[in-house]
C-alpha positions, 0 to 999 in steps of 0.5 A: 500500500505504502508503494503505491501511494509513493508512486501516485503521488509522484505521478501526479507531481511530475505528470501533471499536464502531460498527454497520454501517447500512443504507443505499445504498452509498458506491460509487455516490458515488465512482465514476472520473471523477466529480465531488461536491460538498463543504462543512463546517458549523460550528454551522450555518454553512457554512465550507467548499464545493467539489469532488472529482474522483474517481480511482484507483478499486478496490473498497476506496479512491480518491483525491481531488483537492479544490479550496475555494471558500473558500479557492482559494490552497491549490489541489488537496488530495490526499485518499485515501478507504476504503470500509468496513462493507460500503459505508457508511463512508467516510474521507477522510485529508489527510496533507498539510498540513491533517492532517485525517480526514473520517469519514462514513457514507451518508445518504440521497442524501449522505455526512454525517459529522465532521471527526475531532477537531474540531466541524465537520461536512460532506456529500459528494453528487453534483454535479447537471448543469445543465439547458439554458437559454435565455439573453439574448443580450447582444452576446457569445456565451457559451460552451457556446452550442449549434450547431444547424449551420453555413454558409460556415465558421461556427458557426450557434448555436441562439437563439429569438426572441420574435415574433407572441406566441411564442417561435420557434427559428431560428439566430444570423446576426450578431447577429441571430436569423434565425426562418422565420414568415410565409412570411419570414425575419424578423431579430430584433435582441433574442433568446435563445441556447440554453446547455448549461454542464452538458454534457448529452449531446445528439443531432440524431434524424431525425424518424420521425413522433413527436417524441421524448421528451426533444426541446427545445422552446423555445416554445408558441403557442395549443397549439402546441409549438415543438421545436428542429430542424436540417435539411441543404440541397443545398448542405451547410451545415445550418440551425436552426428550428422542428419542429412540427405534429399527431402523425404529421405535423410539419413543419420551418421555418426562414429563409433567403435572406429566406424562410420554408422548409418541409420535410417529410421528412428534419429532425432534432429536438434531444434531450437524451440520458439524462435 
């Protein structure tokens, strides 16, 4: 109760006149659980950049939990945020130790707006998720490394190696990216590892005669797609490749036991979900 009447107050001694835009609304940014990017620009530099965790949401106000790239010291700030003029007006108060009120309103895919009583700007937007990579492999494995399956206890992480003038997915064995071309397994010392730091939702789709849209595909060679696949043996432990071939009838390749194996039926494909 305490917040909102802060918030109300202040609304109506720093709004007092102004029109109501027409924009997209506030609510679409500060939503439960979502994370947005902050900075403030000062005379056209920029003094200030972190994030906001969003929480406590209802139809009118939400709390902030603010971390400052700039300044890490001061550790989480805790905001608490008005939505007004049908949407498109935020406030943000700091009644803690910095005493601040940020006033913005919705621009385009941001929030822009000033820091009351002083001339520092700043922009709210979303935090984008970042894409997959592919990543050099340096004698660590990096963390958010994908698993395309496992063996005997253990993690076989999803790599691509460079070989013949492609690039081939296979699984890392040791330090090795293990690739099935040839009719053999070849063990490539120097590869990539597939990388998902942006926690973009995956799943494994059992192949049902079309590739399907979004699948990861991690080389080409002479018109040719290499997609990232995984398949099941008899034995239960599961094996990253290679998913290619003409529409409608693609196969699945990977290394083992010092040979390349083909399967026809029952491979799943890596998609990314919701993109």
């Amino acid at each position: 109760m305490k917040r909102n009447v802060l918030l109300i107050a202040l609304l109506l001694s720093v709004t007092a006149g102004r029109s109501t835009l027409q924009a997209q609304s506030a609510r679409d940014y500060f939503q439960e659980g979502k994370t947005l990017l902050w900075k403030t620009i000062q005379q056209g530099t920029i003094v200030g950049s972190g994030e906001l965790q969003i929480s406590n949401v209802t139809n009118q106000t939400f709390d902030a939990g603010q971390t400052n790239l700039n300044n890490p010291d001061a550790g989480v700030q805790r905001l608490y945020g008005g939505i007004f003029n049908n949407g498109q007006q935020v406030v943000l108060l700091n009644i803690g130790e910095f005493r601040e009120a940020w006033i913005g309103k919705v621009s385009g895919d941001r929030i822009t707006g000033r820091i009351e009583g002083t001339n520092v700007d700043f922009e709210i937007q979303p935090k984008r998720a970042q894409p997959l990579q592919w990543v050099a492999y340096n004698g660590a494995m990096p963390a958010n490394a994908v698993s395309g399956g496992f063996e005997n206890g253990s993690d076989l992480i999803v790599c691509r190696a460079f070989y013949n003038g492609a690039n081939h997915p296979g699984k890392v064995v040791g330090t090795a990216c293990n690739i099935g071309w040839g009719g053999k397994e070849i063990v490539s010392p120097k590869f990539e590892v597939l990388l998902n730091d942006g926690q973009i939702p995956l799943q494994w789709v059992t192949y049902a005669g079309a590739i399907p849209k979004n699948a990861v595909l991690a080389g080409t060679d002479v018109g040719k797609s290499y997609y990232v696949g995984q398949f099941t043996r008899t034995d239960g432990s599961i094996h990253a490749g290679k998913v290619f071939g003409p529409p409608g009838k693609h196969i699945f390749n990977y290394g083992y036991g010092g040979k390349e194996i083909t399967e026809l039926k029952g491979f799943r494909i890596l998609v990314q979900q919701g993109r």
